[in-house]
N, C-alpha and C positions, 0 to 999 in steps of 0.2 A: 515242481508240484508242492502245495503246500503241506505240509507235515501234517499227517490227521490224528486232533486231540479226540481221545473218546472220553464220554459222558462225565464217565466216572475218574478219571486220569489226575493220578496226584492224590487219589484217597486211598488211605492204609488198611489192609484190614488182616486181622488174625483171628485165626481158624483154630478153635480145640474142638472137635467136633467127627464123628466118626458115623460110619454107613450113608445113608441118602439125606436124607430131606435136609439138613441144616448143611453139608456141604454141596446140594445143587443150591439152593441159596447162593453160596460163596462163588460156584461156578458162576451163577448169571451177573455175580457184580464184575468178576476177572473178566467176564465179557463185554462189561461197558467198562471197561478200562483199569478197574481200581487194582493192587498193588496186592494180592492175597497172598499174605503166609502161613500156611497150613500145618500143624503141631501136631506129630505122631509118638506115642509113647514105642520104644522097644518094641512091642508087639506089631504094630502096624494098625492101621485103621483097619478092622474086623471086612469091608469090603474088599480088600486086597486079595478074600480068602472064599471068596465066594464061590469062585467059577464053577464047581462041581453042582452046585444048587440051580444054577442057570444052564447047564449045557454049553458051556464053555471049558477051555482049554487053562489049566492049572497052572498059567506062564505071567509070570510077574512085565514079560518084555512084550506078552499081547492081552493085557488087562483092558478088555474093552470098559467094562463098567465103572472100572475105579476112572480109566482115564473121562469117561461120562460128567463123572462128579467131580473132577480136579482138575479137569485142564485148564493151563495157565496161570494155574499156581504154582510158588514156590514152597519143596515140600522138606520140612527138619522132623528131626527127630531128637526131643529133649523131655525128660524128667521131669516134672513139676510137680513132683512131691518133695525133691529135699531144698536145702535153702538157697545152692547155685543156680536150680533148674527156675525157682521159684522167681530169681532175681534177672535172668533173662528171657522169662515171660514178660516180668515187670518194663524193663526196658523195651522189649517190643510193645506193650501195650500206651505205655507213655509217648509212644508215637502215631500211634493207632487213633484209624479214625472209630472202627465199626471192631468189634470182638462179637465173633463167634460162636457157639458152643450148643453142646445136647445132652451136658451131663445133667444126669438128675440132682434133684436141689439139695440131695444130703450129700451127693462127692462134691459140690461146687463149695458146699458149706466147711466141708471139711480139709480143702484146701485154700477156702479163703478167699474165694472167688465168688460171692455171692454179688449183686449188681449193689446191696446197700452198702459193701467195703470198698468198690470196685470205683464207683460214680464218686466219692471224696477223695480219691487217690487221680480221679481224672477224668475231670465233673462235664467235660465233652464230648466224651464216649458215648456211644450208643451202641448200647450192650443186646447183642440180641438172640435169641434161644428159642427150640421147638423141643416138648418135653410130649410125651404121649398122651396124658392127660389134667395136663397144669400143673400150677404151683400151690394151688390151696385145694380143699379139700378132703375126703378121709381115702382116694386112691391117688392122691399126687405122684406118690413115691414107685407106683407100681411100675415095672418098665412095661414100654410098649412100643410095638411097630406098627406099619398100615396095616397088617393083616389083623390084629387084637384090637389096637386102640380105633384104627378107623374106621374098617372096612365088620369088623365082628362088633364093639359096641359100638360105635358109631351108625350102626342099624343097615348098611349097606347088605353085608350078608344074612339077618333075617327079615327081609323083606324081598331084592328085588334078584326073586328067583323063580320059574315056573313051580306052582303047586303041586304039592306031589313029588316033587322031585328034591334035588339039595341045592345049596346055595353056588355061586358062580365061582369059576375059577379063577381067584382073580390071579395079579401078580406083581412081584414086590416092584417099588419105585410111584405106582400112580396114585396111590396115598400122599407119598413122601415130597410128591413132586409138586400136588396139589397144595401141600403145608410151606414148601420152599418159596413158591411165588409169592405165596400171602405173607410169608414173612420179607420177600423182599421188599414188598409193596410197603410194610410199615416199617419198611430199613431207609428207605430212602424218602418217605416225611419225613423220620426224625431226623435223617443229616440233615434234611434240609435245613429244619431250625435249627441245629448244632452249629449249621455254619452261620448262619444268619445271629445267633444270642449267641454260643460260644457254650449252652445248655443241653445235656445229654439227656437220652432217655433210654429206658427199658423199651423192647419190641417184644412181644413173646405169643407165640402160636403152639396148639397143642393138637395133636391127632384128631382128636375126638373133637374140639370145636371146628375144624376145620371140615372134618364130615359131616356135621351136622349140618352147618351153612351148604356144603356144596348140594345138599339135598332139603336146602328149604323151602321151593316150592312145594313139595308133596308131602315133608312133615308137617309141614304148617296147615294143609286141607285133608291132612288124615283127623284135624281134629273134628270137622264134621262127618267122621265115618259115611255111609251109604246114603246120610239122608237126601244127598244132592244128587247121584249116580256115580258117586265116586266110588272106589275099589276098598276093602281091606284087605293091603296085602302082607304074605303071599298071596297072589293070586293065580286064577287061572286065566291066561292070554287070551285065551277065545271070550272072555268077559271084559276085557280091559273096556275100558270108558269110550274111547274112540278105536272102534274095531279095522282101521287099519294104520295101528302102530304099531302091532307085532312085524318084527319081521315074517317073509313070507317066503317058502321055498319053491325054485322057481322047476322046470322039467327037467334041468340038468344037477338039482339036489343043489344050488346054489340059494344064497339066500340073499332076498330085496328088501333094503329099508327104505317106505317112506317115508314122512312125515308131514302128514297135515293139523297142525294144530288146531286151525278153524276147520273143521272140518265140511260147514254148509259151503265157505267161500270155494274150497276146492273141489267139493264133490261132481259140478259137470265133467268137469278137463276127467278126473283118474276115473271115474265110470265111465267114457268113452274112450279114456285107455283100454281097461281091459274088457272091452267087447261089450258090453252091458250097457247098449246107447236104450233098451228098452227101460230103463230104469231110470231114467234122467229126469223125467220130471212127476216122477212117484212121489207124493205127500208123504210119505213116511220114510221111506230110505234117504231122501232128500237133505232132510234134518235131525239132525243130533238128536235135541229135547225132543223131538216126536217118537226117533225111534225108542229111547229111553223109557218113554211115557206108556210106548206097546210092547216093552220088553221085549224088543226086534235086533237089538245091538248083533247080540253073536250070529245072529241068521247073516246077517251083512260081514259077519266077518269072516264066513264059510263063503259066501258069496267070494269071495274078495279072495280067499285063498285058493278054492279050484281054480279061479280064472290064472292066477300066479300060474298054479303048475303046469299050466298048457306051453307056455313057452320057456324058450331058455334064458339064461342071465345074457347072453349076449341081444336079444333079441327083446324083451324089456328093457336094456339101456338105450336103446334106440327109440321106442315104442316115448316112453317116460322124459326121454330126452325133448321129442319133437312137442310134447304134452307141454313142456316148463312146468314138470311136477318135482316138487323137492324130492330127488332119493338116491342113495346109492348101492349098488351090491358089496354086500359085505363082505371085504377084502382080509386077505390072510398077511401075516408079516413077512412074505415074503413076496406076495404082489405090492404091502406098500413101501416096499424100499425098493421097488421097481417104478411105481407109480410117477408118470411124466408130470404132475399137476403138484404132485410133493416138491419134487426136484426145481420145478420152475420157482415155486415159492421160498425156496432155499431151504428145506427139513436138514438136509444130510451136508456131511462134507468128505471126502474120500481122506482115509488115512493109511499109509504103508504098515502092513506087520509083517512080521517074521512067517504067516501064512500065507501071506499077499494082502490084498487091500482090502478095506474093511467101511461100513460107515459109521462114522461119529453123529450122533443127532444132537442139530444145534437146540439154544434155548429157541421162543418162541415168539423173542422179542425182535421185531425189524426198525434200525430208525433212517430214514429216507435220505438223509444226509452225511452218515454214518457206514463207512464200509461193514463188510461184516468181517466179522475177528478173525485175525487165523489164529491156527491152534497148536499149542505146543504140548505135545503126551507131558505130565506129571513123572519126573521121575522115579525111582526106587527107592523104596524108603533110606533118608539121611539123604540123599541126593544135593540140596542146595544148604544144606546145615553148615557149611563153611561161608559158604557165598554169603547168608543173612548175617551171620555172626560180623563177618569181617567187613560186606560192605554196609551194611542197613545198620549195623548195631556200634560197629567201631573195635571188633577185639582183637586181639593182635593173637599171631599164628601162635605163639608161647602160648596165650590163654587158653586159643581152642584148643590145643594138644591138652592141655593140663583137665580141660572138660570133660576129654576124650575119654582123657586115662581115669577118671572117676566114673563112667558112663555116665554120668550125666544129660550128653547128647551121643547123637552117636550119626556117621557117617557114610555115605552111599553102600547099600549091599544087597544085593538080590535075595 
């Protein structure tokens, strides 16, 4: 059988960079093949230390998360504050195709790693970074996470929450994750021209632009407020624009999403779902802009939701099913890591732990010709700091001890 190259196979890349989004980045390249070595200071990347915030188990040997954001990396731990730690960065990056990073611009600046010093020292680099709210500006410097930068100003959490109530709960990583793809996506233009001219470039994604865009259809038409039938939200559900987007709770307190975005083309089929064939061809429930025009919306949306409650969620998937109506019942995380239709499509991969087995969730990318990765846990912090040194870098065992004994770097430890 022929040896399978992946995509990315033979491209270097290092990683300064700590918590989610800039190293799920890193993850999805190690998963198209490329070479990632991942730079821990002493302390560890702040994710290693999470598990108490997540409901997880405090065990460096069953770190589901961190292994999320780092598998198939190899992982050191080196200083890059004094002038050795400084000088085998430099040597990793002189081999490097793609560098990494999440420090904000006044520590890059202060260790000399800004992309204006970085690109004359090795002008084929493609330097790439996610900072919470950019590089210029009068909050560049501010630190931020999904939950600040994306989801609070980024407008996610004052807007799209029931009236009256507070905002959603969200949780960490779907910010982060959101900003990682998008910086992959402008990681892997600019290799391309990197390889092609031999010319680097900066990539750079920030929290807050990245929520803005994920939510540019309904910023961009918040700027006609009401005058079309649009909402200003918060709002309240039973007003929403098309009164059967809310979900809908069904008789066993389970809840149904449809979605019909046109909502005239679908309204035969889901009104002779749910029992309401008398109303099929009513001039005003029929149509959108009509009902709008008699200020009918929420009466249709009360319509819409007793009929829900009469039967159960098993009993609408069937009903909805047979219809060819777009919808699903809103499933809990622990039905979709049950879910036969995840599995078929490849989401998870089973991993052994010290608990027993667990699931890994792959990235999101499938390529047809391409097996899909397998997965190697990230070791403990310093874990591969010998390996990179000696095979990737060239230092001889006298060097690495003498690194050792200055920390410098430092090697495997739980």
């Amino acid at each position: 059988m022929d040896e399978v190259v992946r995509p990315l196979s033979g491209v270097k890349v290092v990683e300064l960079a700590t918590f989610i989004a800039v190293p799920a980045a890193g993850r999805f390249l190690a998963d198209m093949g490329a070479q990632v070595v991942k730079i821990e200071s002493s302390k560890g990347d702040n994710l290693r230390w999470t598990a108490p915030s997540e409901g997880r188990p405090l065990d460096q040997d069953e770190n589901t998360s961190f292994d999320l954001e780092n598998a198939n990396k190899k992982v050191i731990t080196l200083d890059v504050r004094g002038e050795q730690g400084k000088e085998v960065l430099a040597k990793l990056l002189s081999n490097a195709d793609i560098f990494l990073t999440n420090w904000r611009p006044q520590a890059l600046q202060r260790q000399n790693l800004q992309y204006e010093v970085l690109k004359k020292k090795y002008p084929r680099l493609v330097y790439a970074n996610i900072t919470g709210y950019g590089e210029k500006g009068p909050d560049c410097d501010l630190p931020g996470f999904d939950y600040t930068a994306f989801f609070a100003r980024g407008g996610w959490s004052g807007t799209l929450y029931q009236k009256g109530t507070v905002p959603g709960n969200w949780i960490p990583g779907l910010g982060d994750h959101q900003a990682a793809m998008t910086l992959s996506a402008g990681i892997l233009a600019a290799l391309y021209r990197a390889k092609a001219t031999g010319k680097g470039e900066k990539v750079s994604v920030n929290l807050l632009h990245a929520a803005i865009y994920m939510q540019a259809m309904l910023i961009q038409a918040s700027q006609y407020g009401s005058e079309f039938g649009g909402q200003v939200y918060p709002m309240d559900r039973r007003l929403n624009a098309n009164p059967w987007l809310p979900c809908a709770k069904t008789k066993d307190e389970r809840f149904i999403q449809i979605c019909c975005p046109v909502y005239d083309q679908y309204y035969g089929a889901v009104i002779k779902a749910i029992g309401r064939e008398d109303l099929i061809d009513d001039p005003i429930f029929s149509h959108l802009a009509e009902m709008h025009k008699h200020g009918r919306a929420a009466e249709m949306y009360d319509i819409f939701q007793e009929a829900m409650a009469k039967k159960t969620a098993a009993e609408w998937k069937q009903i909805l099913t047979e219809a060819d109506s777009p919808f699903s019942v809103c499933q809990t995380w622990d039905e979709v890591l049950q879910d036969e239709q995840a599995w078929a499509v490849d989401c998870f991969v089973k991993m052994d732990y010290p608990r027993g087995e667990k699931v890994l969730i792959r990235t999101a990318v499938d390529m047809e010709d391409t097996p899909l990765p397998e997965y190697e846990k990230p070791g403990h912090m310093g874990a591969d700091t010998v390996e990179v040194l000696r095979d990737y870098l060239g230092y001889s065992s006298e060097q690495i001890a003498e690194l050792v004994e200055k920390n410098v770097i430092g090697l495997a430890q739980k």
